[in-house]
N, C-alpha and C positions, 0 to 999 in steps of 0.2 A: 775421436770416436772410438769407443770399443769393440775392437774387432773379434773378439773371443765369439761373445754373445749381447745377445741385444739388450737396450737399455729394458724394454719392457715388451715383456711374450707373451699375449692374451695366448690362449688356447681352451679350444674348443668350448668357449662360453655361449651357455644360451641363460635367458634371462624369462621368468614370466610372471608375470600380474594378471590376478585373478583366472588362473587357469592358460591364459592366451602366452605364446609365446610372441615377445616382441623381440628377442637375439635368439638367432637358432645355429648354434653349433659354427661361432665368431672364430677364427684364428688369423695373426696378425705380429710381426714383430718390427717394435717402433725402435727405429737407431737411436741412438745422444746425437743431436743434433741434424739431424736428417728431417724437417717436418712433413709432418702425414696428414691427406686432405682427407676428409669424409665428405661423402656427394651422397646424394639419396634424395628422394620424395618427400614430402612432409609425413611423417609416421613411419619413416622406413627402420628406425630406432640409434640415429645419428646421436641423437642429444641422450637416450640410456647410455651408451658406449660410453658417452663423454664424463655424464654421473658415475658411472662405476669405479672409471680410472679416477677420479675426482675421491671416491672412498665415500662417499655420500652412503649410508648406513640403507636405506629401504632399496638400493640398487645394487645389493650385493647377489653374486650369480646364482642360478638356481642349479649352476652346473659348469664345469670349466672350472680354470684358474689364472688366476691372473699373476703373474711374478715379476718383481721391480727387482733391478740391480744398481745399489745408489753407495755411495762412500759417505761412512758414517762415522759420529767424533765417538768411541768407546767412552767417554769422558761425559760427554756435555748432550750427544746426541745431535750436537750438527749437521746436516744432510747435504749435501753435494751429488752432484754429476758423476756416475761411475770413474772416466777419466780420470778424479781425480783422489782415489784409491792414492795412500804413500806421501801424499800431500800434509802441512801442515795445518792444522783447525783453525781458521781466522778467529776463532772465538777465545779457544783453550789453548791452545798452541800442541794437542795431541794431534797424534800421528792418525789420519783417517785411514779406516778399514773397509775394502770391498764387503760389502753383505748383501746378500740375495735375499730379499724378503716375500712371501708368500702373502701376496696383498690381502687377502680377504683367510686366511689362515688363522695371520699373526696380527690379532687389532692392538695390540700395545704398538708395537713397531709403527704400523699402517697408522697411526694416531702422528706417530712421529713425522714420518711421510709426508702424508698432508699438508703439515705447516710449509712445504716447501711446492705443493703445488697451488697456482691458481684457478679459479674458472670464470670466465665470462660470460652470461648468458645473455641471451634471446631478447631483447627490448624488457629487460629487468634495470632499471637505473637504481642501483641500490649506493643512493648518495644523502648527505647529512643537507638535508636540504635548506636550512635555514645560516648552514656556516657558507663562507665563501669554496671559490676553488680550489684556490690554495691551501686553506686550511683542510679541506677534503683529501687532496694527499695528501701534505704536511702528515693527518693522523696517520693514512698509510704508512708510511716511513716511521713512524714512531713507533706503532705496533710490532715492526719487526727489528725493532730497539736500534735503528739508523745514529749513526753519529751526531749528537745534534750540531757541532759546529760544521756539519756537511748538509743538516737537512734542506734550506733552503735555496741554495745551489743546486741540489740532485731537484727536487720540487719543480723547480724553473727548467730542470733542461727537460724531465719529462712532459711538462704541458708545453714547450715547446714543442718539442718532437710530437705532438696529438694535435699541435695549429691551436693552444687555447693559453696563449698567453693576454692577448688582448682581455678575457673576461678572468683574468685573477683572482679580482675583489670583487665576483659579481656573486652572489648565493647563486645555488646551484636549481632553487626553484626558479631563479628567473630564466633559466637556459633551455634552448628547444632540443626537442629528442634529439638529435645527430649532435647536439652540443654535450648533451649528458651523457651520450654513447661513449664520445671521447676522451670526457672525463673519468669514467667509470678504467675505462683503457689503462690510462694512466696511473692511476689507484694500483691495478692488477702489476702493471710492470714497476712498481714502486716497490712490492714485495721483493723483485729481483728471484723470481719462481724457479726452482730446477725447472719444470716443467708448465710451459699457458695452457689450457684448454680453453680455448676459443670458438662459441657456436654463434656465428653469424657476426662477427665483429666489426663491421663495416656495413651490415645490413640497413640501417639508416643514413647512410651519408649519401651524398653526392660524391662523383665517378673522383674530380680534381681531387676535395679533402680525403676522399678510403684511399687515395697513393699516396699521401703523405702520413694517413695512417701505418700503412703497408711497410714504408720504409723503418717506421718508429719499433714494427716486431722484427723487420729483417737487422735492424741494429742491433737488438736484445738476444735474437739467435746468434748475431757473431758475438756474441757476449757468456754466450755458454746456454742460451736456454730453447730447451726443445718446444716444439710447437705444433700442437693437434688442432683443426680449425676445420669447421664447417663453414658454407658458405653456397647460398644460390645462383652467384655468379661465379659461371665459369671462370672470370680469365684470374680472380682470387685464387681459385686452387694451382691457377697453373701460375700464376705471379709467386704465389708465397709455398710452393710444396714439390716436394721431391717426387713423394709417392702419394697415391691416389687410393682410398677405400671406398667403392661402390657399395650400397647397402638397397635393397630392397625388400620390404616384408620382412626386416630383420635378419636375412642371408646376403650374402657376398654374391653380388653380381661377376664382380672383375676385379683385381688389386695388379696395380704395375706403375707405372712411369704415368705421371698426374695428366699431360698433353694428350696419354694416348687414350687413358679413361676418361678424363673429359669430352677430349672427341666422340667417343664409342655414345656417354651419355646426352650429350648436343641431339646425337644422332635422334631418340626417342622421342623428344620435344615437338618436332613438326612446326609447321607455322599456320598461322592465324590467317584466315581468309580475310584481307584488306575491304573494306567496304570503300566506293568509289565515289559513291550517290547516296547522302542522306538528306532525306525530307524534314524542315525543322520546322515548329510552330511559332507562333506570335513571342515576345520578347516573355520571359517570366523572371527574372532579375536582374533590378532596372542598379547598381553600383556608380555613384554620383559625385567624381568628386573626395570620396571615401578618405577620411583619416581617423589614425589612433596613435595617438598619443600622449604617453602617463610621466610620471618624473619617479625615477627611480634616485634613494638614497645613496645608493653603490653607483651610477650608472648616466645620471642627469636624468634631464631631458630625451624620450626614449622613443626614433616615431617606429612604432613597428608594423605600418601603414601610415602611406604617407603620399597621398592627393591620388588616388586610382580610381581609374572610372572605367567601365567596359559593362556590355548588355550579354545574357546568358539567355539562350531561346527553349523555349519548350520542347522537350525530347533531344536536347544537346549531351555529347557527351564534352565534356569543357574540363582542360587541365590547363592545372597553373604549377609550373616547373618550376625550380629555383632550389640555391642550393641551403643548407641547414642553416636557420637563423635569415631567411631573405624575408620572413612578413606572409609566408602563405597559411600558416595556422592560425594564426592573430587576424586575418581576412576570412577567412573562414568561419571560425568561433563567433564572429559578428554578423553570418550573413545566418546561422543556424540557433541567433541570439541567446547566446552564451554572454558574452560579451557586449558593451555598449561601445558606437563610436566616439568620437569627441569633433568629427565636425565632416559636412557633408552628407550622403543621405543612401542608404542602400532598404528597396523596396521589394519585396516578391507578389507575385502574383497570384491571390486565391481568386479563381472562377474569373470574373469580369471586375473583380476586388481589388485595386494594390493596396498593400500593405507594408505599412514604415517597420521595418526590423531592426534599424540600428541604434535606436532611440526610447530609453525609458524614460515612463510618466514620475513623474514624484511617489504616485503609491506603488512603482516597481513596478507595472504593470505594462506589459508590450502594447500601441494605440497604432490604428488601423489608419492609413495613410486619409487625410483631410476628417476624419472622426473629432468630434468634442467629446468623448467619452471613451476610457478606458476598456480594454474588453476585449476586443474584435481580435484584436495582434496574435491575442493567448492561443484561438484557432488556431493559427499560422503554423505553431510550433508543430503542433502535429504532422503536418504535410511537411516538414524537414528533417529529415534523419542524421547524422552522425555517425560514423566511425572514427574513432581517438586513435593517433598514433599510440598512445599510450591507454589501454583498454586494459577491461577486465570483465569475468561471467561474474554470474552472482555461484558466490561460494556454497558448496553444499547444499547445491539444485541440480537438478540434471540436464543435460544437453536439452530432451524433451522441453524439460519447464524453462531453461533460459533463453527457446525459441517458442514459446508460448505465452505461459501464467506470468513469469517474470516481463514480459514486454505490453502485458495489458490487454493480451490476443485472446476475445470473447469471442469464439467460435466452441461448436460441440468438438469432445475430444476427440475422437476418432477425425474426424476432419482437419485438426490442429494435428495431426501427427501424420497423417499422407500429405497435410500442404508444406509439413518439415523435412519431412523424405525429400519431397519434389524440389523444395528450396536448396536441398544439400547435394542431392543427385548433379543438381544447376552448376554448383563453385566445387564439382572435382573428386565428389565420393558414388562410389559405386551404389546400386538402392542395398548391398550388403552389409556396405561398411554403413550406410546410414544408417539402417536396422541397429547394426551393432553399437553403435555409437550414441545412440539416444538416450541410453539407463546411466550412462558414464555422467562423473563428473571432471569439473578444468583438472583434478589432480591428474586424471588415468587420460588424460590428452599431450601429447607433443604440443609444442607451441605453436609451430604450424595450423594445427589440427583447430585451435584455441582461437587462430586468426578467425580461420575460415568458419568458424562458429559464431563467429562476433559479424561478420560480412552477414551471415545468412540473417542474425537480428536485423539487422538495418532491411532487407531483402524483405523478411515475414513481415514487416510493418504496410508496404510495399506503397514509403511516401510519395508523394509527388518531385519531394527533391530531397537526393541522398545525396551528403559529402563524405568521401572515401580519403582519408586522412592516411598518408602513404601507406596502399593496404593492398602493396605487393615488397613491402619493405623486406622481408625476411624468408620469404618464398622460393620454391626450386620453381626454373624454367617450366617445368610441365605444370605444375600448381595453379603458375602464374596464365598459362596458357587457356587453361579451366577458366581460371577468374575474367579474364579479358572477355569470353566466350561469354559468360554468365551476365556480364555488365550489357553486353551487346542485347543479348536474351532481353535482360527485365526492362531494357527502354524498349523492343520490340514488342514484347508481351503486356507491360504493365504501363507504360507510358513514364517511366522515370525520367527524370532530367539529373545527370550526376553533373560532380563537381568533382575533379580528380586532383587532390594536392599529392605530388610526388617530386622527387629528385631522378626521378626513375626514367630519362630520354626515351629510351627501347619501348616502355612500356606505355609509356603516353603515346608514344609516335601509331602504335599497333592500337590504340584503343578511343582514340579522341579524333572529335571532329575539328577544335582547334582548339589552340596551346596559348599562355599568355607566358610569359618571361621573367621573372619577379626578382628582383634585388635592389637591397636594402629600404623596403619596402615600397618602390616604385614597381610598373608596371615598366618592363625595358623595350619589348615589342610581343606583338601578336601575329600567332600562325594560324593560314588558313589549310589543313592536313588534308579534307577532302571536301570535295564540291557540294553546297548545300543548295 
């Protein structure tokens, strides 16, 4: 570590888009090697911080300065770890020079920079989806012109180190989100980064695979490389970070010892009144039996459901845990007919109706449970909503219209924007920030912000049956606390019957009436949470 002065002294940055400030008067000095958590709310401006240092051009400050101290080849422009200032260039074999660079000053320099940081974002899988996994690093490592008679040794121990050696040779579109997460991981630490920028890096895994993630950056940091990481679980910040950055409203709550701000922020959170006594209705998804399975070229024979049967009741709040890759999106995707089974039978319920949803007719068309005629099913869909772990708005519409016009919501406008307010107010915005927030589009959103806009779609439709596809993956405690609240709300108010796929124990335990168990695409047991 340099003990002089810090690897990198934000000061006194503030940041703003379109008038608003989202950083207000930031200071902060990040050691070589010391990693630094950032904690905050969704919007608190965790993930700007992390763009800025990153050199991302539209988040440069509107005020403040940012200054890097890095060892650079005179020569070749190698960039190193302060530390290693007087060292030899692995590249040129020139003598590396300390140089303190003005990040946002000097963009030739800052250009340079760059190549030697990483960023990981937010449930962004930015992977070559139709090459395998191997080949996905592989190119990593070639990009940053790796030795090739080392690449596929380095290759192999990094997907080791990420738990993804088993899918190698699988394309990277067959792998489920927490799979892609980790691949995406591995790509990132292939560059071999002075510095990671990590926002939310384990935010889709299961508790067992994010520790063996966690080990794969604590290896990299004893390897020379600094590491800035958001995250909505606590015990992330205090597993993987020295020092702790509180952010609210784009100000500094607190900065100290990560243990002692994470406790402070714990503290704000509160807890969720446990429901003891729910009233549930008649059966409304009857699951029979249930399989899928396809043959993959890469892969065989693939069941990704495999013989599950269980009944979901009207007005249930019903979660199916398991951890990335057990079969709970590939069950899901079939019950919201996405997807077709390939044997066995999964029915829902319209009115005094069942209806076969896992089953298409020859002309593609969903058929309503003992029907001779196509048709009936196509209703059904309606009355089932979706959240995708992997979602998006529609681009270059506004919050307004992608809880509205975009979702097919024929109501007068002014009615369409008080039932948006109210829907948003529900999942954790103040009626301020909903006001404020409705003329935005996804660019001028935190990812967070972007979730809970996609929950409120599913909500404004206000189906009979919503499946919430891990949609408290990347969320802070308090967000998450909103959301539980809000799921509670629309079965009370609206008569929902949700379907919660998550990895997320804590949060199914506080939110669900019972829990099903899922791995490798079996059903392993079933919990009864509270009294029905």
């Amino acid at each position: 570590m340099s003990e002089e002065k810090p690897f990198i002294k934000v000061s006194g940055v503030s940041k703003e888009f379109d008038g608003k400030e989202v950083l207000k008067n930031v200071s902060v000095d990040i050691w070589e090697g010391e990693p630094l958590g950032l904690l905050g709310k969704s919007g608190s401006g965790k993930s700007v911080l992390l763009h800025m240092l990153r050199g991302s051009e539209e988040y440069a400050p509107t005020s403040g300065e940012v200054i890097l101290r890095v060892a650079m080849c005179p020569a070749c422009s190698w960039i190193e770890a302060p530390s290693k200032a007087g060292n030899v260039c692995i590249k040129c074999e020139a003598e590396l020079e300390l140089k303190e660079v003005n990040y946002w000053k000097d963009a030739k320099v800052r250009r340079k920079v760059k190549r030697a940081v990483a960023i990981m974002l937010q449930r962004t899988f930015g992977l070559y989806g139709d090459d395998t996994v191997m080949y996905n690093v592989l190119q990593a490592l070639e990009s940053r012109k790796y030795p090739a008679e080392k690449k596929f040794r380095r290759a192999y121990e990094l997907l080791k180190a990420v738990k993804m050696i088993h899918r190698i040779t699988f394309p990277a579109s067959d792998l489920s989100g927490g799979e892609k997460q980790r691949v995406v991981l591995a790509r990132q630490l292939a560059l071999d980064p002075l510095l990671l920028l990590a926002d939310e890096p384990t935010g889709t895994l299961d508790f067992e695979t994010a520790k063996l993630v966690h080990k794969a950056l604590v290896d990299s940091m004893k390897a020379g490389m600094t590491l800035i990481v958001t995250s909505h679980w606590p015990y992330v910040i205090e597993e993987l970070t020295e020092k702790a950055l509180w952010l609210d409203h784009g100000e500094i709550v607190e900065y100290g010892d990560s243990k002692k701000v994470v406790e402070d922020f714990k503290k704000q959170v509160g807890e969720i009144e446990r429901e003891e006594y729910v009233k549930l209705g008649e059966p409304k998804i009857e699951i029979d039996h249930c399989k899928k399975y396809y043959y993959s070229i890469w892969r065989g024979m693939v069941k990704a459901v495999d013989d599950v049967s269980l009944t979901i009741y009207e007005n249930e709040i019903f979660g199916l845990l398991g951890k990335s890759g057990a079969g709970k999106t590939s069950l899901s995707r079939i019950i919201c007919q996405i997807d077709a089974l390939t044997g066995g039978s999964i029915k829902i319920r319209a009115g005094d109706r069942w209806i076969e949803v896992g089953r298409v007719a020859e002309t593609g068309v969903w058929i309503a449970w003992g029907a001779t005629t196509p048709g009936v099913g196509e209703q059904a869909a309606t009355h089932v909503a979706m959240l995708h772990q992997e979602y998006s708005l529609y681009p270059e519409k506004t919050v307004l219209e992608n809880l509205t016009s975009c979702i097919g919501l024929k109501i007068p406008e002014e009615l369409a924007r008080m039932k948006a307010i109210f829907i948003l107010q529900g999942i954790g915005f103040s009626e301020e920030e909903a006001v404020e927030i409705l003329p935005k589009d996804h660019t001028q959103l935190s990812v967070g912000e972007r979730q809970r806009v996609v929950l409120a779609q599913i909500l404004m439709k206000e189906p009979a049956i919503a499946i919430l596809d891990e949609p408290t993956g990347t969320m802070d405690p308090i967000t998450k606390k909103f959301v539980a609240e809000s799921i509670r709300a629309a079965r009370e108010n609206l008569g929902i019957t949700f379907l919660i796929v998550s990895h997320d124990l804590d949060f199914v335990e506080m939110v669900c009436d019972r829990v099903a168990h899922m791995k490798d695409g079996k059903i392993t047991k079933i919990e009864v949470l509270r009294t029905a």
